[in-house]
N, C-alpha and C positions, 0 to 999 in steps of 0.2 A: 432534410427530413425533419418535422415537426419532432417538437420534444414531449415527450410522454411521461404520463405524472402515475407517482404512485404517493398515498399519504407523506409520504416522509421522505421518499429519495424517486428525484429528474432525473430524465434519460436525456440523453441529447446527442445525435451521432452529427458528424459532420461531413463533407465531401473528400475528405484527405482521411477519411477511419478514425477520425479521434470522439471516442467516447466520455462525453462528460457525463460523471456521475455526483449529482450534488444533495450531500444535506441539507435536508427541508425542514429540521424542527428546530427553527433558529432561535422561537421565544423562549425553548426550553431547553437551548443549549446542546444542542443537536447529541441527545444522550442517546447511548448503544443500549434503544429497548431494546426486546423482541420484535417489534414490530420489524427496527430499523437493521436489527443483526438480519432478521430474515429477508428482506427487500434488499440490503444488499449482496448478502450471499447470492440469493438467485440470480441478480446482475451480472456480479463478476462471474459466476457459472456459464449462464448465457453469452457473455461477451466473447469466453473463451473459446464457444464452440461456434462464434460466428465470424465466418470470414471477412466484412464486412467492416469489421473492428477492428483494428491495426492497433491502435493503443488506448490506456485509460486513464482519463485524467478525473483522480476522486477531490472535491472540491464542497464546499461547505456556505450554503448563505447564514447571515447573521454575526455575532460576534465571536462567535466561538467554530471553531473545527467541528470539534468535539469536546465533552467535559468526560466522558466516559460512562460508564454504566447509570442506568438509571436508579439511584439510591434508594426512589420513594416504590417502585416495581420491586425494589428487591427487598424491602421493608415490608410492605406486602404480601411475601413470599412466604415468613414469617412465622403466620397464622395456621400454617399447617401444622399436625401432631408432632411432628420432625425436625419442630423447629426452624423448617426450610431445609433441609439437606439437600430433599429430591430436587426443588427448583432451585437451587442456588447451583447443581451438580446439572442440570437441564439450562440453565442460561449462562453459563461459564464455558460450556460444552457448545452452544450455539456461537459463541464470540470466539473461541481456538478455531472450531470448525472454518468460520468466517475470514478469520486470520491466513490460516493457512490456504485456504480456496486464493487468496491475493496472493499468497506465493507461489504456489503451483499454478495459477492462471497463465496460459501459457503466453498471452498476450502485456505487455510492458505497462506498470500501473504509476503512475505519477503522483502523488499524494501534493495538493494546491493547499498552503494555509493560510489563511486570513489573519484567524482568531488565535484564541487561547486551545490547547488542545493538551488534556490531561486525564490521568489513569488510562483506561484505555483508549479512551481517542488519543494519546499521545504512542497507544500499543501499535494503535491502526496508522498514523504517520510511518512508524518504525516497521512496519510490516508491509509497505510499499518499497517498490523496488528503487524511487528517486524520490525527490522533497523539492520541494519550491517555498518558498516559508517569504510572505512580508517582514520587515525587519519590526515592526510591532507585533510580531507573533511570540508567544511563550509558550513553554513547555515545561510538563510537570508528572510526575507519579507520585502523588501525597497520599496517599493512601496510611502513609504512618501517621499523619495528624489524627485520622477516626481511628485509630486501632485495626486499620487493614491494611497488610500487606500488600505492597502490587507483585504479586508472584506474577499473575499471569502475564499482565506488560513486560515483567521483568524478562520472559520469554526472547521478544520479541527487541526490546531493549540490549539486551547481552549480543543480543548478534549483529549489534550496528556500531557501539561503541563501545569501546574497551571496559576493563571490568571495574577499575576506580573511579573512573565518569560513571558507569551504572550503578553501581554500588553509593557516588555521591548523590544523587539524583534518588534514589530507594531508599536510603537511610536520613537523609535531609528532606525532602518532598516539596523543596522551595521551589519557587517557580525560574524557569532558568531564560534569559531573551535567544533574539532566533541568532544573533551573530555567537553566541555561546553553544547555542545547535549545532552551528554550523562547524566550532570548531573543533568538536567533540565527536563529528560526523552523522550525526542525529539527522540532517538535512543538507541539501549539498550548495544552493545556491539561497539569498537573502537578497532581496528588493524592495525598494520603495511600494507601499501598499497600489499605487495605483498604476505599477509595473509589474504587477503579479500575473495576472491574466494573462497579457501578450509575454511573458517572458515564459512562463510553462507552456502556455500555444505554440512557442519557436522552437522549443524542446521538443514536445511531443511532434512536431511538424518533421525534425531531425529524424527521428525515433521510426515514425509511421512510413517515409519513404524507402526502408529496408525492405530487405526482401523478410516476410513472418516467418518463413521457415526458419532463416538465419536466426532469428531473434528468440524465438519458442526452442531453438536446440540451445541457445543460449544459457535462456535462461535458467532451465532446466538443468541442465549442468552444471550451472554455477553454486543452485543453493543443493546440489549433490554432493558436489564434491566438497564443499566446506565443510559437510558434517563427518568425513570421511581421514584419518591417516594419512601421510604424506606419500607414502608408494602408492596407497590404492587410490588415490586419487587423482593420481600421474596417469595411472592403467585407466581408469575411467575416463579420463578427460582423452588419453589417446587415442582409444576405442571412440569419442561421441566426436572426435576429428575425422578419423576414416572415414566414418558416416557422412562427415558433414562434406567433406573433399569429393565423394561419392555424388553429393545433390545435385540435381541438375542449375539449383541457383549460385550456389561456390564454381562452378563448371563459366555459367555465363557471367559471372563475376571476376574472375580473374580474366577470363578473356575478352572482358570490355575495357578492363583495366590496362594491360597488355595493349591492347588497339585503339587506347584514348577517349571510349566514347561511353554514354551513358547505361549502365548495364538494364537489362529488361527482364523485369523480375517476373517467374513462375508462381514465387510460392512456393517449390518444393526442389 
């Protein structure tokens, strides 16, 4: 399938369902406008409801991932009576939205990093379900050097690594390398920059030949139950087993398992 261009963020599907999604505004540090919050929300939306798609791998040309919000749009913003309240509560609102459309996507999102990826392009790494990071990648939420809090990464951040690594990373805003990512669990795997590409392609290659159904009850239940008490999340996870033990692809999965041979996925 040819790759389809939108100002600011490539489509690009492949034969195995792996959807690359890449930032395009490389001269300018691939910042989360509006433009770019909005292009990729409708993406990862679309991708979710397309069968077609098995997985996503979000991926970034230039030096940077992401730097995070656009400062000089939201400097901009400003000039209203309100001092910005309405649009800074309207493009905060579009990057959560965004955020969360990646965790609820019921389809497996790969976050590829190159570059430097900070405030909330370091929110949008952490808000991907796996990380590939070059080991010249960095990572940062400074937001305390200008006098801004990264509440909202902070989000997004607390639920990938513990609360003293987030807490140092928020309250410090230094820039941290990707084997420190890594160890922190910010990202799971670290490669040489020009092992990046085929080492998340192997991944996502891994990923894509599942059955989707398996993967979409997966997922779903994983970022449920984490937010949930420990009995009720037992109840929940037991309950989305039944279901899953129920599917016609658990059904031809164990019993290709059982008979040695390659199981032949439905989908459902």
């Amino acid at each position: 399938m040819p790759p389809k261009e939108n100002p600011v963020l490539l489509h690009e599907l492949d034969d195995q369902g792996i959807l690359r999604l890449t930032l395009d505004d490389g001269a300018r540090r691939n910042p989360l406008s509006e433009e770019m919050l909005t292009a990729l929300h409708k993406a990862v939306a679309g991708a979710g409801c397309n069968p077609d798609v098995r997985v996503i791998i979000l991926s970034a040309n230039g030096p940077a991932f992401s730097a995070g919000h656009d400062l000089k749009e939201m400097t901009a913003g400003r000039a209203g009576p309100d001092r910005g309240r309405a649009y800074f509560t309207k493009v905060l609102g579009m990057c959560s939205d965004t955020m969360q459309a990646i965790v609820n996507c019921p389809k497996p999102v790969i976050a590829e990093v190159a570059g430097i990826a900070t405030a909330a392009g370091c929110q949008l790494v952490a808000s991907c379900d796996l990380a590939v990071a070059a080991d010249t990648a960095q990572f940062s939420t400074p937001g305390v050097h200008i006098g801004l809090f990264c509440s909202t990464p902070m989000v997004a951040l607390s639920r990938n690594v513990g609360n003293k690594h987030a807490m140092e990373m928020l309250l410090i805003g230094d820039m941290i390398p990707a084997a420190r990512a890594a160890e922190i669990g910010l990202v799971n795997w670290v490669v040489a920059p020009e092992a990046l590409r085929d080492t998340t392609l192997e991944i996502a290659g891994k990923i894509a030949a599942k059955s989707s159904m398996t993967l979409a009850t997966g997922k779903r239940a994983f970022y449920a139950q984490r937010e949930m008490p420990l009995r009720e999340a037992y109840e929940h996870a037991t309950q989305v087993m039944v279901e899953n033990m129920l599917a016609r692809d658990a059904e031809e999965g164990i019993g290709a398992f059982i008979e040695k041979r390659a199981p032949e996925w439905q989908d459902a």
